[in-house]
C-alpha positions as CSV (number, residue, x, y, z in Angstrom):
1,X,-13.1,-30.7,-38.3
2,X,-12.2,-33.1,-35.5
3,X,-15.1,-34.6,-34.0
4,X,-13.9,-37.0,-31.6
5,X,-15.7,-38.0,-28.6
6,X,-15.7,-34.9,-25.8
7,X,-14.8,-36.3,-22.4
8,X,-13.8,-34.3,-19.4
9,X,-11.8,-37.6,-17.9
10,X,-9.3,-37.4,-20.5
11,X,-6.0,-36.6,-18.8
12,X,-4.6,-33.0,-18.0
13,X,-1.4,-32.0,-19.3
14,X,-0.1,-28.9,-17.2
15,X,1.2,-25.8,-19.4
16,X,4.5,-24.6,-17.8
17,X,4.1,-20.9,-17.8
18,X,6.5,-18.1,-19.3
19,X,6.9,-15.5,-16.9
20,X,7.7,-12.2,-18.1
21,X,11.1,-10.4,-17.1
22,X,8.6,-7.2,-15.6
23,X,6.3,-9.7,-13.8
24,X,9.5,-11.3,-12.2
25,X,10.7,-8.1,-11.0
26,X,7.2,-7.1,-9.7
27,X,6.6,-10.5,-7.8
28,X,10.4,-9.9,-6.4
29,X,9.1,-6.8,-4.4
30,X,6.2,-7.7,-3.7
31,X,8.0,-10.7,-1.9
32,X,10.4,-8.1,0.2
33,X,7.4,-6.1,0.9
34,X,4.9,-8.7,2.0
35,X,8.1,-10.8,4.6
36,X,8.9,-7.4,6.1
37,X,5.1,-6.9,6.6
38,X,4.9,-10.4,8.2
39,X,7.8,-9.6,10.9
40,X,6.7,-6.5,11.7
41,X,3.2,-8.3,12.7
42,X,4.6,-11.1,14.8
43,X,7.0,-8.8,16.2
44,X,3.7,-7.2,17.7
45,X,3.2,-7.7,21.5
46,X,0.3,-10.0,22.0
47,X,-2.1,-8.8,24.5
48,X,-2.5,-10.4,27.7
49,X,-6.0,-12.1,27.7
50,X,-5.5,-13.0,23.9
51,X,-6.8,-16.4,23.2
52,X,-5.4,-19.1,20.5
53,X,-6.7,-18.8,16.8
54,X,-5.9,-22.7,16.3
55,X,-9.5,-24.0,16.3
56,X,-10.3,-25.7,19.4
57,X,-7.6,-24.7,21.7
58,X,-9.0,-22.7,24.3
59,X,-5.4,-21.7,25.6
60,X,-5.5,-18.1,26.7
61,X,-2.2,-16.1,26.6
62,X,-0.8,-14.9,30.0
63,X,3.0,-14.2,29.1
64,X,5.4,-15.4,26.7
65,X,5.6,-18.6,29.1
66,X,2.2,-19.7,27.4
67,X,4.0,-19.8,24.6
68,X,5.7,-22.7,25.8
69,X,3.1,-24.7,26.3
70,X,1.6,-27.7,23.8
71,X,-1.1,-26.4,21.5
72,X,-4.2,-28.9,20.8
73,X,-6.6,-28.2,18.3
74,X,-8.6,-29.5,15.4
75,X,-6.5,-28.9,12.1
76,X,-9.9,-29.7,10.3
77,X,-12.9,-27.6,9.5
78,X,-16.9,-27.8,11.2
79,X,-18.9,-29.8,9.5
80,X,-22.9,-29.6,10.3
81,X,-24.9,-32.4,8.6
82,X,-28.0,-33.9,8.9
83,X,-28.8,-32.8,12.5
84,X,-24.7,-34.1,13.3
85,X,-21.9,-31.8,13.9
86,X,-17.8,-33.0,13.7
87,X,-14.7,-31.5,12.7
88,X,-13.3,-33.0,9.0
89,X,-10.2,-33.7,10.8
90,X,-11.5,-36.8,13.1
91,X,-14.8,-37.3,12.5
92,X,-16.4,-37.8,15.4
93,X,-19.6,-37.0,15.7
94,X,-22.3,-35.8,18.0
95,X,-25.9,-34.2,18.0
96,X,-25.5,-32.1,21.1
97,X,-23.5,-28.5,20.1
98,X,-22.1,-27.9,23.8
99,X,-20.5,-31.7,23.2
100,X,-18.7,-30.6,19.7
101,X,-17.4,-27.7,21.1
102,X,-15.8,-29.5,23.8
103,X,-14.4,-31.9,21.9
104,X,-10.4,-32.0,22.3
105,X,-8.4,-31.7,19.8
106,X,-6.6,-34.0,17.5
107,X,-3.4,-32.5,16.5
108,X,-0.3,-30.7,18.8
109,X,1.4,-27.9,17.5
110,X,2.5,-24.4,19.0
111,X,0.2,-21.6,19.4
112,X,-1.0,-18.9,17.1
113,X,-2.0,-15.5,18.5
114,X,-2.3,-13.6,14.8
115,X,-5.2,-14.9,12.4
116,X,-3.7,-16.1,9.3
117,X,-5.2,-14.2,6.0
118,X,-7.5,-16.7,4.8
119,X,-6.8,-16.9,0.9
120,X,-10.0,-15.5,-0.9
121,X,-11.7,-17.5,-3.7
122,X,-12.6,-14.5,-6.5
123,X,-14.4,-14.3,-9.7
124,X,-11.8,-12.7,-12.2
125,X,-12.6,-10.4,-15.4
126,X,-11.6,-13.0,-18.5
127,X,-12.0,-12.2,-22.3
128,X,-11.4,-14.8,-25.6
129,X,-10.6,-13.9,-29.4
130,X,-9.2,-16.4,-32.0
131,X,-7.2,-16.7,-35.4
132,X,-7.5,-19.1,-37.8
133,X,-5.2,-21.3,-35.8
134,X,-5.6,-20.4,-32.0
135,X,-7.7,-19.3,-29.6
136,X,-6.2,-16.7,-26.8
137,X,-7.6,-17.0,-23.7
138,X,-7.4,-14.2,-21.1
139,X,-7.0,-13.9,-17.1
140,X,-7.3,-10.5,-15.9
141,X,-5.8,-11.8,-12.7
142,X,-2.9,-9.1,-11.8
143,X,0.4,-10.0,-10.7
144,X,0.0,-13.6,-10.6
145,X,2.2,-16.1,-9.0
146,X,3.5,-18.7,-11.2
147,X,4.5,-21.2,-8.7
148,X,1.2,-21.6,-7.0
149,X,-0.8,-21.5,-10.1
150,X,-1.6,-24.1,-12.2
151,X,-3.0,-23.9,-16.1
152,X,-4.3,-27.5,-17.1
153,X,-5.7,-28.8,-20.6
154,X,-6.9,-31.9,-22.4
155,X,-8.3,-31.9,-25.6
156,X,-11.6,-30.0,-24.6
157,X,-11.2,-28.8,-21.2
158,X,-8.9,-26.0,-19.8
159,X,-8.3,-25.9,-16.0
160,X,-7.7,-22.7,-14.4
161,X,-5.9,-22.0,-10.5
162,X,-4.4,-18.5,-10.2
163,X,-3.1,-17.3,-7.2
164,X,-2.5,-12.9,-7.2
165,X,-1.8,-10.7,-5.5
166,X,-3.5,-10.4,-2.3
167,X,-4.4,-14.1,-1.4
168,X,-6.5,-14.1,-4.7
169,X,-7.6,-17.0,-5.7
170,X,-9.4,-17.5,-9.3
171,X,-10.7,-21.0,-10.2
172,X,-12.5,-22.0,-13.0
173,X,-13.3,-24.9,-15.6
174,X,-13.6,-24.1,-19.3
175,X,-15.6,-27.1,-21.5
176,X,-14.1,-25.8,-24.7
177,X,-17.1,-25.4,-28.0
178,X,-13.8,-27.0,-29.9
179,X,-11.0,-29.5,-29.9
180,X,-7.2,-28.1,-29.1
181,X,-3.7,-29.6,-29.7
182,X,-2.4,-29.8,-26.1
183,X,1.2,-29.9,-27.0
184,X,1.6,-26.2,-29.1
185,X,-0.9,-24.9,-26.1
186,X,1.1,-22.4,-23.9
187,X,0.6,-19.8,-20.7
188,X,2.5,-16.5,-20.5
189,X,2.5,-14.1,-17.7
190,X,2.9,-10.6,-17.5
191,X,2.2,-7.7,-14.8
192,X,-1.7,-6.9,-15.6
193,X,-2.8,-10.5,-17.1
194,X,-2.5,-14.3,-17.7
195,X,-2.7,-14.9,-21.2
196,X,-3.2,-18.5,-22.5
197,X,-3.1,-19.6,-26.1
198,X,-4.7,-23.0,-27.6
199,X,-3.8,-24.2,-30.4
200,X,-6.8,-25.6,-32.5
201,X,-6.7,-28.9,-33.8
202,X,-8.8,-27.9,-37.0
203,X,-8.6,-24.5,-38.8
204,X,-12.3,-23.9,-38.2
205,X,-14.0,-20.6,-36.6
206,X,-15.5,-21.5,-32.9
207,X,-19.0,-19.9,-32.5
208,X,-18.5,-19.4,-28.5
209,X,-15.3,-20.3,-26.3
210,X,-17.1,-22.3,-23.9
211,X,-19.4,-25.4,-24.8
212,X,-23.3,-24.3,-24.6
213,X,-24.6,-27.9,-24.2
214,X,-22.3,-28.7,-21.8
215,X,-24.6,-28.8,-17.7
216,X,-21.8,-28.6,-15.1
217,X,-22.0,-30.7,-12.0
218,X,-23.6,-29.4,-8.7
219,X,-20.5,-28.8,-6.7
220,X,-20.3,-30.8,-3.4
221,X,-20.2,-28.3,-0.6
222,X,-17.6,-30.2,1.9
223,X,-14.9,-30.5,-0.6
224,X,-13.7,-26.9,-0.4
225,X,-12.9,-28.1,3.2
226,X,-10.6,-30.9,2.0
227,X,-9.4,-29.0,-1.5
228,X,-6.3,-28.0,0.0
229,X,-4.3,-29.5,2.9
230,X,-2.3,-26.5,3.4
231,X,-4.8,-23.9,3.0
232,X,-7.0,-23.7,6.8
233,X,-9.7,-21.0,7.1
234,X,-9.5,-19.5,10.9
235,X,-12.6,-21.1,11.9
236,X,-12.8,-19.8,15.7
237,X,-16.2,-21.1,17.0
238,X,-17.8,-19.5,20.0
239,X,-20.8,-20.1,21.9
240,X,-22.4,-17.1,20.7
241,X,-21.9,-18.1,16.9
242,X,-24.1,-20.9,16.7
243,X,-26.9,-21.6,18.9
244,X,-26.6,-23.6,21.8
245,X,-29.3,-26.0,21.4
246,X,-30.2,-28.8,18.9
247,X,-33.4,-27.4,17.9
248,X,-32.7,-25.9,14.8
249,X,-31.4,-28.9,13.4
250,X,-34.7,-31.0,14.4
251,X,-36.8,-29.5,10.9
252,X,-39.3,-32.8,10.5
253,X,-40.5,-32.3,14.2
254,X,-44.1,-31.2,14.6
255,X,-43.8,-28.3,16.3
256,X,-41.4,-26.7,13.9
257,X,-43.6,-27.5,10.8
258,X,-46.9,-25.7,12.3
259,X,-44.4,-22.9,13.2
260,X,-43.5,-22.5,9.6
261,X,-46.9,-23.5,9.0
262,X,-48.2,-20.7,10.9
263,X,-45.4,-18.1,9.7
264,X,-46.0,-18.9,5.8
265,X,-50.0,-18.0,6.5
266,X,-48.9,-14.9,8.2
267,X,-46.6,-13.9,5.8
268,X,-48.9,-14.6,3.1
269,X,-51.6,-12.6,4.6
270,X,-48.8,-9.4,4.9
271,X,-47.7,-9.7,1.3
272,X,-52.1,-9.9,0.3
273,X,-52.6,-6.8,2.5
274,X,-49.3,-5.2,1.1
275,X,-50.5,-5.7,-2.8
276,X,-54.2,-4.6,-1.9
277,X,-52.7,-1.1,-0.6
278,X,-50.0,-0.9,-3.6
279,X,-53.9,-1.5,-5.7
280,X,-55.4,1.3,-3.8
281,X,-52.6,4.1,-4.1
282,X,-52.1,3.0,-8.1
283,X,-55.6,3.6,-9.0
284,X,-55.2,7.0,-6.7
285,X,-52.2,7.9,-9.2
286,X,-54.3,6.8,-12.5
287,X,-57.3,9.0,-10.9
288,X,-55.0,12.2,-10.2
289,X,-53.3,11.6,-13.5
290,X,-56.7,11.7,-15.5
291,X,-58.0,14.9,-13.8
292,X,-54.6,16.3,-14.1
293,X,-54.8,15.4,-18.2
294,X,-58.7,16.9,-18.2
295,X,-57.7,20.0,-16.1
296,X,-54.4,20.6,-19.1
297,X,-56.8,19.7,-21.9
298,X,-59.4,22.3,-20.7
299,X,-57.0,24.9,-20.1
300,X,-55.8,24.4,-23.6
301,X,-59.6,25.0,-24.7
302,X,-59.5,28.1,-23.0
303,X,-56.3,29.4,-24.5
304,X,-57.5,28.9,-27.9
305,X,-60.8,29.7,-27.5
306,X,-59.0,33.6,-26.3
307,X,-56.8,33.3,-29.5
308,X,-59.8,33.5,-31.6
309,X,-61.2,35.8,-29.5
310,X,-58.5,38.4,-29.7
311,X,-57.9,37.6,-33.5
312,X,-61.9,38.3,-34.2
313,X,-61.6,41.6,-32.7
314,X,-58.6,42.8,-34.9
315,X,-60.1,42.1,-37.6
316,X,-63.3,44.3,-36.4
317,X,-61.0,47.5,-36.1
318,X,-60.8,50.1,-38.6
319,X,-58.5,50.9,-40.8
320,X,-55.7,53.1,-40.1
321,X,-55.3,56.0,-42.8
């Protein structure tokens, strides 16, 4: 067995995929399908009154001379930290919400009246099994596109971006329980699945497909904001989404601690109350459910006791001749 040292900042080598003659011809209509679905959508009359979906443009269509006009906006996304609020696109930042909202945008462009569909991260089904030489890896991500996915190894990591149908998105990291021969690793793609094989570097049998002592990194929450340049979410802010004032984002001031001071008590006091109640009707149940066992146990009593009864008078009869 190979037991060189296990890094994660080895390298990536990306697998070129082998696409599947079925898959090509699925991905070929679903192409016709989804450009004749996007025409007939911005052939759709936009609605006087509509207003812009770029984020920050408050432009509000009157006729198709708005269209015309210069669109500005923030290409970025809202960022609220530590009491501050900006947009990831120019950075500048303010405490007061009414201020951030008013900010004016960064970047010129044309207008958009149609939200665009926001691509959706997913979890996706996956399976393993192995040979004595390979371990197969997978993806039940269906009808996957092969030129906006990406299947990346090094020795003990395998890197997975699928894009399916649908906007899909599947990511995911695998820290691999052994050590693979990149170069005879390969991806192939049909209709229902992406199926990836890994060659093993040693003919040994792994106990798990993933590493068990391996502790993943806390993610940090602003990079899904920066992860793709071309991939915006429609953030459309109004005033009625967030709060207007600042005091929710003031949490050390005095008044808000003997607020949640004051709710914690009261909510601890509820939750006493509720469990002395849930006490009461339990020992209600046990009570009914003893007298209900004494009440069976006597009737039983009974019923024998007439058993014998009726059996000590047979015998008492006479004989028949």
């Amino acid at each position: 067995m190979c037991f060189c040292v296990r890094s994660s900042d080895e390298p990536m080598t990306k697998l070129p995929p082998k696409v599947s003659a079925s898959l090509a011809q699925v991905l070929e209509k679903l192409e016709i399908s989804q450009k004749t679905e996007k025409e007939q959508k911005e052939s759709q009359m936009v609605m006087p009154g509509t207003r812009c979906k770029n984020t920050g443009c408050k432009t509000v269509y009157q006729g198709p001379e708005t269209d015309m006009e210069v669109c500005t906006h923030h290409p970025g996304a809202p960022v609220f930290h530590e009491g501050y609020k900006y947009w990831s696109c120019c950075c500048i930042k303010t405490i007061d919400f009414n201020a951030f909202l008013d900010q004016k945008g960064c970047t010129t462009g044309k207008h958009r009246w149609i939200p665009k569909q926001d691509k959706k991260k997913v979890a996706c089904r996956h399976d393993w099994h192995q040979t004595g030489n390979s371990v197969v890896v997978t993806i039940y991500a269906k009808n996957a596109y092969p030129e906006l996915s990406c299947i990346e190894v090094n020795r003990t990591v395998l890197s997975c971006q699928i894009q399916f149908e649908n906007n899909k998105i599947f990511k995911r990291e695998f820290h691999l329980w052994g050590v693979i021969n990149v170069k005879k690793c390969s991806v192939n793609m049909v209709p229902s699945k992406v199926e990836i094989s890994l060659c093993k570097a040693d003919q040994v049998a792994w106990g798990k497909l993933e590493d068990p002592n391996y502790k993943p990194e806390p993610e940090p929450v602003e990079d899904s904001f920066t992860e793709n340049e071309s991939y915006q979410q429609d953030w459309d802010i109004d005033d009625d989404d967030i709060s207007d004032s600042d005091e929710e984002w003031a949490y050390d001031t005095p008044e808000n601690k003997k607020q949640n001071q004051d709710r914690d008590e009261q909510m601890k006091t509820e939750e006493e109350k509720q469990n002395l109640q849930r006490k009461e009707v339990e020992e209600e149940m046990k009570r009914a459910m003893e007298e209900r066992k004494k009440a069976e146990e006597e009737k039983k009593k009974l019923e024998e006791q007439r058993r014998q009864e009726e059996a000590e008078g047979y015998e008492d009869m006479p004989d028949l001749e």
